[in-house]
N, C-alpha and C positions, 0 to 999 in steps of 0.2 A: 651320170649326173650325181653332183657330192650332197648328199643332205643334211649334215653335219656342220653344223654352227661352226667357225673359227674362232681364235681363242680374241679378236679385234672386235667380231660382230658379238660375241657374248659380253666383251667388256662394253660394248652400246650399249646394248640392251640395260646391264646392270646400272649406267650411270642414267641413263635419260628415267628409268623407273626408281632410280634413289633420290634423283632432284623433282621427281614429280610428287613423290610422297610428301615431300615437305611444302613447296609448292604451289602445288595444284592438290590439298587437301578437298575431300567430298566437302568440307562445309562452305567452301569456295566456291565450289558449284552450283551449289544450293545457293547462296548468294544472286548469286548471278541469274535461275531459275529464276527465283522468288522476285527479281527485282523484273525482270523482265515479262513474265506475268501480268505483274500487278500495272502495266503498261509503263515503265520508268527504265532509262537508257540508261545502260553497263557493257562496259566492253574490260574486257581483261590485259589492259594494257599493263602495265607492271609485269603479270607473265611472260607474255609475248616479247616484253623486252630482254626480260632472262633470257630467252630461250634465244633470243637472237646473238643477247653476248655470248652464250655459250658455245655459237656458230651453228645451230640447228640448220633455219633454213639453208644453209649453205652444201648441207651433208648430201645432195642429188646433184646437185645445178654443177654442171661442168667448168674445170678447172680453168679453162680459158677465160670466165667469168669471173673466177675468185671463188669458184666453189672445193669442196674436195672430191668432186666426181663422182659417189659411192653408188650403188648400184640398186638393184630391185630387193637384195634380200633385205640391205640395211632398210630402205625403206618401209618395208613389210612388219621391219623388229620393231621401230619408232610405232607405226601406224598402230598395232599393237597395244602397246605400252601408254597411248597416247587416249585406246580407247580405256585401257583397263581405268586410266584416272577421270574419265569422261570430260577430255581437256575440251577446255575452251578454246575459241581462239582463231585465226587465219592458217594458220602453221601445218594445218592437216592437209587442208582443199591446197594450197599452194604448193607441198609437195607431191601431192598426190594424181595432182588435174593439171596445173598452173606450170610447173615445170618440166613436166613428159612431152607435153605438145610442143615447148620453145626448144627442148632437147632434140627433139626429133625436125621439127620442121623449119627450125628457123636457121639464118644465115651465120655465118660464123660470126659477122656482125651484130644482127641482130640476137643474136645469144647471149654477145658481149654488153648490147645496149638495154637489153632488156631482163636480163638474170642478172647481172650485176647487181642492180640493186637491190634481190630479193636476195642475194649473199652475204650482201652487207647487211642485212637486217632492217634496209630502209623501206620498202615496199611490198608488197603480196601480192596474189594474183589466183583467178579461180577459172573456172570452163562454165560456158552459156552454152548448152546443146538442146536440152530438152524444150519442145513446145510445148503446148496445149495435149497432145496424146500421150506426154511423159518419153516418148522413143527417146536412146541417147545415139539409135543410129544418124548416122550423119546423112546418108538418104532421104530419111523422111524431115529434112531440114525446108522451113518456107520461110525460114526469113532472110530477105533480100539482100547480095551485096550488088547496087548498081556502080557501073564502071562511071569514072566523074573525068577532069579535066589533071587532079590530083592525087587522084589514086581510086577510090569504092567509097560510096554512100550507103549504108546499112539502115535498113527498115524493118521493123519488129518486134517481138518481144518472148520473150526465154522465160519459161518457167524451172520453179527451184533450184534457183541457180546458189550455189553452199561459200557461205562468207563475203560477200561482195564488199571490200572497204571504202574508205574515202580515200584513200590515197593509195591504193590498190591499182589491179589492171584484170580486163576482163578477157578471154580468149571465146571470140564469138564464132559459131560456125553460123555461116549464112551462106545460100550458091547465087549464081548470076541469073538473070532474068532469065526465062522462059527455057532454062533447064530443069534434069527431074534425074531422079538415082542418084548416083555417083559421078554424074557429069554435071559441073560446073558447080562444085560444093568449096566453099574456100572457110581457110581460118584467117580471123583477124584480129588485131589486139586494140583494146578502146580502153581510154582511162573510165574508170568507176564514175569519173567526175562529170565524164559526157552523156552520159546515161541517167535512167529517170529507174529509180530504186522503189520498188514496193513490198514494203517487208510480207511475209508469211506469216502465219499463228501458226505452228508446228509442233508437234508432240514433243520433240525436246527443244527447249528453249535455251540447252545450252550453245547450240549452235544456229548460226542464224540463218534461213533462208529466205529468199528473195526473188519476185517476178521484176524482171529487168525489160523494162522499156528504149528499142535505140529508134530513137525519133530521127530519120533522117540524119545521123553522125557521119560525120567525114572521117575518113581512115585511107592517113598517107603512103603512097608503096610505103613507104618502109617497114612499115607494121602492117602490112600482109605476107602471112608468112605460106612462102612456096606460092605455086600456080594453082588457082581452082580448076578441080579435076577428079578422074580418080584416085589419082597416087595420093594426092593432102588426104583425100576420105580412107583411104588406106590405112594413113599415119595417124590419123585422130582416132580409127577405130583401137589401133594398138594403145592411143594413150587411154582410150576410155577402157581397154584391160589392164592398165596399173591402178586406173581411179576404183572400176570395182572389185581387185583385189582390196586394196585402202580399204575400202569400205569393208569385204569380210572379216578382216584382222580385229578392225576397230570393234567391230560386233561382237568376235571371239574374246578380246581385251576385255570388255565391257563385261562380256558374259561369265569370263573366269573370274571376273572381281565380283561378280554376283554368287555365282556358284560357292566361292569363297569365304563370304561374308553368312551367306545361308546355311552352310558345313559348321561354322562357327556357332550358330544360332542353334542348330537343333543336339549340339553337342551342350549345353547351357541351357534349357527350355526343357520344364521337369514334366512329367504325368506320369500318376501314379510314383510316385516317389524314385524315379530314374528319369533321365535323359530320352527326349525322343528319339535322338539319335542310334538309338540303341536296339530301335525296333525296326523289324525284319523289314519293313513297306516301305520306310524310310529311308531304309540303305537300298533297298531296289531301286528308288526315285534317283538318289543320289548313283550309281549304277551306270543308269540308264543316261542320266545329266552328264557323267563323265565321259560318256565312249562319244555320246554326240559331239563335243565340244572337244575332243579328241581328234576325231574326224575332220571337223569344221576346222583347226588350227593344222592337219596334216596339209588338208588341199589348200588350204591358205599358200601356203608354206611351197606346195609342189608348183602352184601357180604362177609363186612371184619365183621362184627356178626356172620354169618356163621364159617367165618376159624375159629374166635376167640371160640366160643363155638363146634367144631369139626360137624356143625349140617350134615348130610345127604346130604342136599339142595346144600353145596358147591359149587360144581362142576357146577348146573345149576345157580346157582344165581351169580358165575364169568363170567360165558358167557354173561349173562343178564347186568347186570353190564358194562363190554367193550363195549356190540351192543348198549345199550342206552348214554354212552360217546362217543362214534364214530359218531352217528347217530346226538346228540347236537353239539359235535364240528365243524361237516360238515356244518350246518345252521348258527353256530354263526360265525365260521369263514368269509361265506360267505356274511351275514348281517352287520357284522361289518365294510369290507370292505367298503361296498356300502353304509351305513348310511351316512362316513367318505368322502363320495365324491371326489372328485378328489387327495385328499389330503392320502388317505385308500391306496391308488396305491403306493404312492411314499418312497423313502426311509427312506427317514425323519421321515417320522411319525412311531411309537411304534407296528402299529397295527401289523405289518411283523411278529414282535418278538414275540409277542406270536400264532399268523396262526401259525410260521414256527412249535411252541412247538406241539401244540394241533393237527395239523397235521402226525407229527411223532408218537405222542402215542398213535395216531389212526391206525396205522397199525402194530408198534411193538407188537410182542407177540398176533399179529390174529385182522383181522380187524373187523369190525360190519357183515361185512354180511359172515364172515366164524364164527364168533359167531352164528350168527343166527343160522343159521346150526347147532351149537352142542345144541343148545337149543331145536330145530328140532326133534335132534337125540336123547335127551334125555329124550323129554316126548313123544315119538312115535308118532310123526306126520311125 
């Protein structure tokens, strides 16, 4: 197994975090925080459009569709780099959720009819899995697909569902009546526009979540993708291991621009007529911050090698992966704060804006210590 960037994925990496800087500046964010807060509607369209001319979403979505096909690592670099700027935006959840499951389960058609347009930069798409008990297992799924004269009627409603647009598409897992487990679990795709959206108040407000209501919705074969069964719950479980690598990367991004910013601050932050930086407790802190966030970007890193190579280990080295991102952003968040002195606390300062990120992708899609658990569970301890 090669762990060793190539010299195409470090040229990603370097161009998606040079167009971000400019960009997606932090006061952009803040923007957007602030407006959203204050209950006033922004969405980061001008981004989003960059990023579409530049061919972003296109960079997973298979080339049969117009994508260029690229695999789990590129994704893992973007997801990354995407947290380090605490982008806004559809771009994350539709490579991460939105396009794993049409990759995997959909028809050769339906790939063409339905990623097509998130290639071109015309549409987005995110994943419905989680209920009311937050599970993003596809077993403990209760909302309904009933079989109709046209295809499945969907009844329900999904919690925290990340980005849902207006001109979007949803990837809903629902199973068939008076099934239970892994038998009769299906995925289906519904436009955003047939759905009843109920926004969330969520600790980061740069990104949007949403309790999605499907009031009785019609969803034609064509947009069900695969047979409800266990093999669809199979295939959704593997997409929900790209979504929650996504999610650690973005956490470690977010985190290394904290770490970052905080190294800077206590290097320039005087007492006693030197640099805090300079004292023994402070370089432990800073120590201790790195090896985590070290860690936390290793398994990141071994994770999506995994997905990308189909290896075995997947399934444990995503768990490992989230609990050791949850477990560094827990310390850094808190470190940083406190390095940042009275000043860590207040509005003003930057440091909120990425707590608020690396906080939330610590518990979307399974925190560290119900990771732990399946890690637990999976090598029999």
């Amino acid at each position: 197994m090669e762990l060793d960037f190539d010299s195409d994925q470090e040229a990603l990496r370097d161009s998606v975090r040079a167009f971000l800087a400019v960009e997606c500046p932090i006061a952009a964010v803040r923007q957007i925080v602030e407006t959203r807060m204050g209950g006033g509607q922004i969405e980061p369209t001008v981004l989003h459009t960059k990023m579409s001319d530049l061919g972003w979403p296109a960079l997973t979505v298979p080339e049969v569709a117009g994508g260029l096909g690229l695999g789990a690592i590129e994704l893992a670099l973007v997801a990354e780099e995407l947290g380090r700027a605490v982008a806004p935006g559809p771009l994350f959840t539709t490579m991460t959720q939105f396009v794993p499951v049409l990759a995997e389960l959909g028809s050769p058609e339906q790939i063409v009819a339905l990623l097509g347009p998130v290639a071109a930069g015309e549409s987005s798409g995110t994943l419905a899995i989680a209920e009311a008990t937050g599970s993003v297992d596809p077993a403990m799924a209760t909302t309904v697909a009933a079989p109709s004269s046209t295809g499945f009627t969907i009844t329900g409603t999904k919690h925290v569902v990340m980005e849902p647009t207006a001109n979007g598409s949803i990837v809903v897992v629902a199973r068939l009546p008076d099934t239970e487990g892994d038998d009769g679990v299906g995925a289906f795709v519904v436009p955003v526009a047939d759905t009843r959206i109920d926004p969330v108040d969520s600790v980061d407000p740069s990104r949007r979540l949403a309790t999605v209501a499907f009031d009785a919705v019609d969803v034609a074969g064509d947009h069900t993708l695969g047979e409800p069964g266990p093999a669809t719950a199979a295939v959704l479980r593997r997409a929900v291991q790209a979504a929650t690598v996504g999610l650690a990367l973005d956490a470690v991004g977010a985190a290394q621009q904290l770490f970052d910013i905080s190294l800077e601050y206590v290097k320039q932050r005087e007492q006693f007529g030197v640099p805090i930086g300079s004292f023994q407790a402070i370089k432990h802190k800073f120590a201790d911050m790195l090896i985590l966030l070290e860690r936390a970007r290793a398994l990141g890193y071994f994770a999506a090698l995994t997905i990308a190579e189909d290896d075995p280990r997947r399934a444990l080295a995503t768990a490992m992966a989230k609990a050791a991102a949850g477990d560094a952003v827990s310390r850094i968040a808190k470190e940083a704060i406190q390095v940042h002195g009275g000043i860590g606390y207040t509005w003003e300062s930057d440091v909120h804006l990425y707590v608020r990120r690396i906080e939330s992708d610590a518990v979307l899609f399974g925190t560290a210590a119900q990771h732990r658990q399946t890690v637990a569970d999976l090598i029999g301890v």
